[in-house]
N, C-alpha and C positions, 0 to 999 in steps of 0.2 A: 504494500500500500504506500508509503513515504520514501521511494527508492530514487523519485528527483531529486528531493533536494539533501539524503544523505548518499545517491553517487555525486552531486556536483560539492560535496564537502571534501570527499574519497578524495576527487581528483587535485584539490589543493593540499590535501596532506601528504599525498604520493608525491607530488611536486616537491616536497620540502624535502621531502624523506632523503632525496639523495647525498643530501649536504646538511652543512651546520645552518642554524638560523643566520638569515641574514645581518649584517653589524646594525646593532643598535635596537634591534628584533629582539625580544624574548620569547616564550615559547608562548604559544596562543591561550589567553583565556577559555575554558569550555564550562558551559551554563548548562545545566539540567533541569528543563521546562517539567511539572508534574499537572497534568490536569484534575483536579478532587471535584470529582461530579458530586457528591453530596454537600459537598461544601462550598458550590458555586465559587471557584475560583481556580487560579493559578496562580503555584507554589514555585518556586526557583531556587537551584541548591548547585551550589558551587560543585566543580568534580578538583580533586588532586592531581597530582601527578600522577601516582598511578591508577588511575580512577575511579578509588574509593570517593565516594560522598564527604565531603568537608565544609562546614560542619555539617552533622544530620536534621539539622533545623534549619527549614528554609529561612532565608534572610532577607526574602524578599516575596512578598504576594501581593495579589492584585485582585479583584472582585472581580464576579461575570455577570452578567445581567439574568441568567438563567442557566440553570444545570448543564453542565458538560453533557453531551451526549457521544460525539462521531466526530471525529477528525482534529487533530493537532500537528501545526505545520509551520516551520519555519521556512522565510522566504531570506538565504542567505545572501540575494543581493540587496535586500532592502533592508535588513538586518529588521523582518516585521514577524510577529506570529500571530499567525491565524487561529481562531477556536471556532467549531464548527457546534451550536447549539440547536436546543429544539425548535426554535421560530429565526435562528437568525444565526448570521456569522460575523464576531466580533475582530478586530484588529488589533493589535498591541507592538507601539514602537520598544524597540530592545535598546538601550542605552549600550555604551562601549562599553562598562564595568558588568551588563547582565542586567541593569534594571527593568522593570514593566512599566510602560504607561501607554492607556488606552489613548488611541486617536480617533476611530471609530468605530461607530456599534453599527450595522447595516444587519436592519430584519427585511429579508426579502417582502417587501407589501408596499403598495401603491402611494402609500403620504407618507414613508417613515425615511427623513434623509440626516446625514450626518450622524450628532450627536442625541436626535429625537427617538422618541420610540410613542409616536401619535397611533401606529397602527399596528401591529405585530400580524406576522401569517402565522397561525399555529400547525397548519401542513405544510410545511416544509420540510422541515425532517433533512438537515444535509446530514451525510454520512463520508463520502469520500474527497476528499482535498487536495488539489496539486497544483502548480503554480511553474509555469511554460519557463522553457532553461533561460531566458532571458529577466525575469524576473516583473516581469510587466504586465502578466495576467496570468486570474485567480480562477480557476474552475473548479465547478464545486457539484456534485451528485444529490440531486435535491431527491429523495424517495417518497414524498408527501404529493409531489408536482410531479413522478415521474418524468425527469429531465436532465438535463446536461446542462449547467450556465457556466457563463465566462463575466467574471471582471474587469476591467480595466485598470489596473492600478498607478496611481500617479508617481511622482518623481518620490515620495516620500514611503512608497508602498502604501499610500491610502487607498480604501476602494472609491473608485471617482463615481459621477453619472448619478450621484445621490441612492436609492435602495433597488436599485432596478437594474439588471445585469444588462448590457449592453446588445448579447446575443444569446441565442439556448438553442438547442436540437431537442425537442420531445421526444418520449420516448413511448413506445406500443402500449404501454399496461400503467391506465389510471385508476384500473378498478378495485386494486388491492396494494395495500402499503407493503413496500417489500419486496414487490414481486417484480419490478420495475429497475429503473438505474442504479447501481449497487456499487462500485469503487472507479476507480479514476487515474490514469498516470499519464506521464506525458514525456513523447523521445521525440528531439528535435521540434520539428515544426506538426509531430500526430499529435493527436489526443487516442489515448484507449479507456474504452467503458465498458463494464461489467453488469449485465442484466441476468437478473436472477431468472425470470420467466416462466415459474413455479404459478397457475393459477389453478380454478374449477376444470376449465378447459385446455391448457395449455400445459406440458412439463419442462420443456426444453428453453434452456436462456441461449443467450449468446456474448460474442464479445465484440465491438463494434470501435472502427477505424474512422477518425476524423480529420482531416485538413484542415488546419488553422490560416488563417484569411495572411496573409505577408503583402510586402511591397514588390509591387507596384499597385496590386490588383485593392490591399484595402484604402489607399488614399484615392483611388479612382471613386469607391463605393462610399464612400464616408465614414467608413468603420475604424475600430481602434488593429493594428495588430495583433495578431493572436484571437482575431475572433471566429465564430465559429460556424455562422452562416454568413451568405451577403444578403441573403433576401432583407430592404425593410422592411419597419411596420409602426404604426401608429402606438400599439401596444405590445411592448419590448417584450418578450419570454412569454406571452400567455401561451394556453395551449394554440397550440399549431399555427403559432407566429411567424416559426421559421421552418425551414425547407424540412418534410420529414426523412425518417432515413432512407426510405425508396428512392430519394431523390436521385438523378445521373448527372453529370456533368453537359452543361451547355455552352457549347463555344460560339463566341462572335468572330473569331478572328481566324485563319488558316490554319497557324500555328502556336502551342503554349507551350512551352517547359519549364516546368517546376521541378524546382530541388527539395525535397523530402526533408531531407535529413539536415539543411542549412536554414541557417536565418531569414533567406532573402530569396529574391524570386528572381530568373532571370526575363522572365515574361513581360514581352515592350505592350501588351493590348489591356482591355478591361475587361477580359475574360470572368466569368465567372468560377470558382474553384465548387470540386465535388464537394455536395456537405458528409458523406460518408462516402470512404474510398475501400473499405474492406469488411466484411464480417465473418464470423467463425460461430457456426452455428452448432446444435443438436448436442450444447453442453449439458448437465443436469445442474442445475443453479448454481451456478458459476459467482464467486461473489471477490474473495480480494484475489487482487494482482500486482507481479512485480516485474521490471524489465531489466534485465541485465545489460546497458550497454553497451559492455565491452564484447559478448559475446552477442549482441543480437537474437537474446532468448527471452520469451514472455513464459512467466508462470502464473499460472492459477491455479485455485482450489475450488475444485468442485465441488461441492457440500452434498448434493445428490447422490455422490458415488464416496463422499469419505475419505476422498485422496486430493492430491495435490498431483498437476501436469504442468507439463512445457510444449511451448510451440517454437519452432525454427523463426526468426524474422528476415526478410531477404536485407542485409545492412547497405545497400543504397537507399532503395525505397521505404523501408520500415514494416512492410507489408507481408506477410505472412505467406510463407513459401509454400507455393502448391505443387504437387510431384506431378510427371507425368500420367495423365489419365485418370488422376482423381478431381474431384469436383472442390473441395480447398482442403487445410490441410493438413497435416496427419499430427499425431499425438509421437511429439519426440521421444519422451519419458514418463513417466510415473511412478508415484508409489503406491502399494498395496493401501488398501481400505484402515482410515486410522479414524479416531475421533476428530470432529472439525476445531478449528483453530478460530481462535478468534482475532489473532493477528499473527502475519508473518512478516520477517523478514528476509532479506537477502543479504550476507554480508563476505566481502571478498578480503582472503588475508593475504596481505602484499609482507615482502621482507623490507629492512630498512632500505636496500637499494634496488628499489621496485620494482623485483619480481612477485610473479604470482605465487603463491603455496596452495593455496586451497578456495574452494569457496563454501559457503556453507546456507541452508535454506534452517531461519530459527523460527518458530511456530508457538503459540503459547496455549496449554489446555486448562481451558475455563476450570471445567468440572474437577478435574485429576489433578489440580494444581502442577503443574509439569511444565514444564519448557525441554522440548524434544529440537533436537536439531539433525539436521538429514547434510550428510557429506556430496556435495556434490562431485561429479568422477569424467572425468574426460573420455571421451568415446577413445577404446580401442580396438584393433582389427580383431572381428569372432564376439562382439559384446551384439547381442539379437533381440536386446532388451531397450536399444537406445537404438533411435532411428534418426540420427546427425551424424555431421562429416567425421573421418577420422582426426582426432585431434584436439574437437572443441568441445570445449568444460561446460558440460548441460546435462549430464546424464543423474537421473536421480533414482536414491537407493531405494528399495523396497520398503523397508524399513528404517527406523530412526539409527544414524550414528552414537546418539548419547540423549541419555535423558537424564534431566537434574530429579533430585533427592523430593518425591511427592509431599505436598505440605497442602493436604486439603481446605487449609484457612485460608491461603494464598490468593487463590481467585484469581492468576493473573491475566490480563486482558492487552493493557497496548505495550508495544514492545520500541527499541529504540537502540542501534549500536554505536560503536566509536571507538580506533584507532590512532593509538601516539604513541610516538617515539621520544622516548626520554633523551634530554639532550648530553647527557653526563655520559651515559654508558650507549646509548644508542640503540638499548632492547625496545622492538616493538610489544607494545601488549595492547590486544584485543576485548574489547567489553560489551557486554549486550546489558543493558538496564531495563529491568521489568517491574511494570506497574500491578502494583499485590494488592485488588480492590479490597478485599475483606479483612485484611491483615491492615489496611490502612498505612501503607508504607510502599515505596519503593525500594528495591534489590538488584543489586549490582552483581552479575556471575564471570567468572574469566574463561574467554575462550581460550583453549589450548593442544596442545598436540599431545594424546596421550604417549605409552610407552610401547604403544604398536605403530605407531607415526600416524596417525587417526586425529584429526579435528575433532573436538569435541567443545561440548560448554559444561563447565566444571559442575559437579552436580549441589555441591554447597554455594549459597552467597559468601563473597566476600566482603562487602560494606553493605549497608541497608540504611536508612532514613530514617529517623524516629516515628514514633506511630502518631498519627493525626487523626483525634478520636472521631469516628464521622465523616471522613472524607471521601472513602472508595476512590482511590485515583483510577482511574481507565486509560492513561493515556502519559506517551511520557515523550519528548526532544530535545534535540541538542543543537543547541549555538556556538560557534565558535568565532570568537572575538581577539583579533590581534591587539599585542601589547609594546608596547617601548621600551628599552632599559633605562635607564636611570644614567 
C-alpha cells in the first residue's frame, strides 16, 4: 500500500549509502508518525540511531478532526502528511525538527473549503492514499463514493481547488461499501486501483491502469498535472463526471506518443489521453497492492483466495505483460492460502555499497497477532512455480520465511519500514515498525539474516512505545528530515 513514497525514501538513502555524509551533513533526522484512531490524533516519536524508539513518549501530537480510519502518508517532497479519515482527509505541514501543524482539513462535500468544516460527507470513506512521484498530486480511494480522486496540491503541499478534487474516475459498484475502489499506488506517470468486486451479483474484482493527464496535453485542457481524466464538468467528481473506465482513447491529431514511465509528454497536439489504459480482471477481491520498481512487479492480495500474487509489469510502459495467446496476464507467483493481512509491505535490503541482498514481502495478522514475512527468490533455471525471466527477484514462497513470537493482545494493523546506515561503523540495519492496536503501542522488530543466510524479521521486538491508554494506533510512517553539523 505506501511503497511510493517509502521507495522514493529507498532511493535517497541508497544514494548516501555509498559514501560518508556529505561535509557539514549529519546523518538524517527520522520521525515516526503513529496514527491513535481512538484517540483522534497523531503521535510523533523520535527513532535512534539504531532505530529503537527514543524516547517512548511521543513528544509531539496533534488532534484530528475525526477518528483515524484508512490511510497515513507522507509526501517527502513536500515534507506534508496526509490522514485519511471517515468524512475527510486532513493535511499536516512536518516542521525540519519532526513537528505537526495542520494547514488543512478538506472533507470531501460541496461548501467545506480550507480551514471550514460547514458541510462534512459522511460517505466517503477514503481508505487508500498515494501521492504521484512528483509530489504535486494527492489520490485518494474514496469507498463510500466508489471512486478514484486526485488532488492538486500546491507549492506548500496544500490540497488546492478548496474541498472538491479536481478530477475522479468512478468506479462500477455504488451499491455496496467495500465492494468498490479499494487501494491505490502510483509508478511514474500510472495510477493503479484495486476493486474488490465482491457483491449479490458479482464475485470477481479487478485491478485497473490509469494515465495521468502530463504536459503538453493538461495545459491545452485546463487541468492541473497529474490529473486523471480530461473530460470537464460543471460538477467536479460527482458520479459519472468523468470519463468511465470503458472509456478508449480518442485522437484528434495523426500522431501521439506518450512516455509512461517519465514526467513529460513528448506529444506537440491536444490529444486526449486514455482514462484507463489496462485492466486485470477475474481476481477474487483483490484489495492492497505494492509495486516494486526496481523490478517492474505488482503484488496483490487476494482476500478471496487467502494469498498474496504478482504480476510481470512491461518497464517501459508500466503495463502488464501479456504472453503470447493469452487474453492479459498470467499470475507470476504466489503463495499458498494464508490468513488475510491487513497491511503489507515491500521492503528491499540493499548492503552499505548498494547492492541488492534480498527483498522481502512483510504482512501483519490482525487476529494471530503475527507479522509473517515471505522471502522473496529470484527466478532460477527449472523453478515451475515462478512464471518470470531468468534472473528477476519476484518469485514468492509458498509459505512465510519467518514469523514473529504471537502476542494475541497485539492486534497489529499498519505497518511501516526503514533503513540506515550508521555512520561510525557503516553496518546497515533494517527495521519494520508495527502499529499494536490493542496493546496500545507501537513495536519496532529487526530485520535480519538468520544462520541459514534467510531474511527474516526477528521474532521478538526490540524497542516499543509506551502504552497510550485508549489509542489503538492502526497506522504508522516515517519522515526523514536532513540535519546540519554544528
Amino acid at each position: 500500500m505506501r511503497l511510493a513514497a517509502r521507495g522514493f525514501l529507498l532511493v535517497i538513502l541508497a544514494a548516501r549509502a555509498a559514501g560518508a555524509q556529505p561535509a557539514g551533513q549529519c546523518e538524517p533526522l527520522r520521525i515516526l508518525y503513529a496514527a491513535q484512531s481512538s484517540a483522534a490524533r497523531i503521535d510523533a516519536y523520535r527513532l535512534g540511531r539504531r532505530g529503537s524508539i527514543e524516547p517512548t513518549t511521543p513528544w509531539a501530537s496533534v488532534q484530528l478532526a475525526r477518528n483515524h480510519r484508512h490511510g497515513l502518508l507522507v509526501n517527502p517532497v513536500k515534507n506534508v502528511l496526509y490522514v485519511g479519515e471517515r468524512d475527510r482527509v486532513e493535511a499536516f505541514r512536518l516542521g525540519q525538527a519532526g513537528g505537526i501543524r495542520r494547514i488543512a482539513c478538506e472533507a470531501v462535500g460541496p461548501s467545506e473549503t480550507g480551514h471550514s468544516a460547514t458541510e462534512i460527507d459522511s460517505t466517503m470513506h477514503p481508505r487508500g492514499l498515494a501521492v504521484s512521484t512528483d509530489g504535486r498530486t494527492l489520490y485518494v480511494t474514496q469507498r463510500g463514493r466508489d471512486r478514484l480522486a486526485a488532488y492538486a496540491l500546491g507549492e506548500d503541499g496544500m490540497l488546492e481547488r478548496g474541498a472538491l478534487p479536481d478530477t475522479c474516475v468512478p468506479g462500477r459498484i455504488r451499491t455496496k461499501v467495500d465492494a468498490g475502489y479499494q487501494d491505490v499506488a502510483v509508478h511514474g506517470t500510472l495510477v493503479y486501483v484495486s476493486e474488490d468486486g465482491f457483491t449479490d451479483s458479482r464475485r470477481t474484482g479487478r485491478i485497473d491502469i490509469f494515465q495521468t493527464l502530463q504536459e503538453p496535453e493538461a495545459s491545452a485542457l485546463g487541468f492541473p498535472v497529474g490529473s486523471l481524466c480530461p473530460e470537464p464538468s460543471p460538477e467536479p467528481c460527482m458520479p459519472l463526471a468523468c470519463a468511465t473506465a470503458s472509456t478508449t482513447t480518442t485522437s484528434t491529431s495523426s500522431s501521439t506518443t506518450t512516455s509512461i514511465l517519465s514526467s513529460t509528454s513528448t506529444s506537440t497536439s491536444t490529444s486526449t489521453t486514455t482514462t484507463i489504459r489496462a485492466a486485470l480482471t477475474r481476481l477474487r477481491r483483490p484489495r492492497n497492492i505494492l509495486i516494486d520498481p526496481v523490478e517492474s512487479i505488482l503484488y496483490v492480495e487476494e482476500r478471496g483466495f487467502l494469498r498474496v500474487k504478482n504480476y510481470q509489469l512491461d518497464p517501459t510502459d508500466g503495463l502488464f505483460v501479456v504472453p503470447p495467446g493469452e487474453s492479459q496476464a498470467v499470475t507470476a507467483s504466489k503463495t499458498r492460502r494464508i490468513v488475510n493481512h491487513d497491511d503489507i509491505v515491500l521492503h528491499r535490503i540493499v548492503t552499505a555499497n548498494g547492492e541488492t541482498q534480498g527483498l522481502l514481502l512483510i504482512g501483519s495478522q490482525f487476529f494471530r497477532g503475527e507479522i509473517e514475512a515471505f522471502g522473496v527468490k529470484v527466478r532460477e533455471l527449472g523453478d515451475v512455480d515462478c512464471d518470470l525471466p531468468i534472473g528477476v527477484l519476484g518469485c514468492l514462497p509458498g509459505r512465510p520465511t519467518s514469523v514473529t513470537s504471537p502476542d494475541l493482545f497485539m492486534s497489529p494493523v499498519g505497518l511501516t519500514t526503514d533503513r540506515r546506515i550508521d555512520p561510525t561503523s557503516g553496518q546497515v540495519r533494517d527495521t519494520i515498525y508495527v502499529s499494536g492496536g490493542d496493546l496500545d503501542r507501537v513495536r519496532a522488530y529487526r530485520i535480519r539474516t538468520n544462520r541459514r543466510g534467510k531474511l527474516i524479521v526477528n521474532p521478538v521486538q526490540f524497542s516499543e512505545t509506551k502504552r497510550q491508554r485508549q489509542a489503538f494506533p492502526n497506522a504508522v510512517a516515517i519522515a526523514v528530515f536532513p540535519r546540519m553539523c554544528e
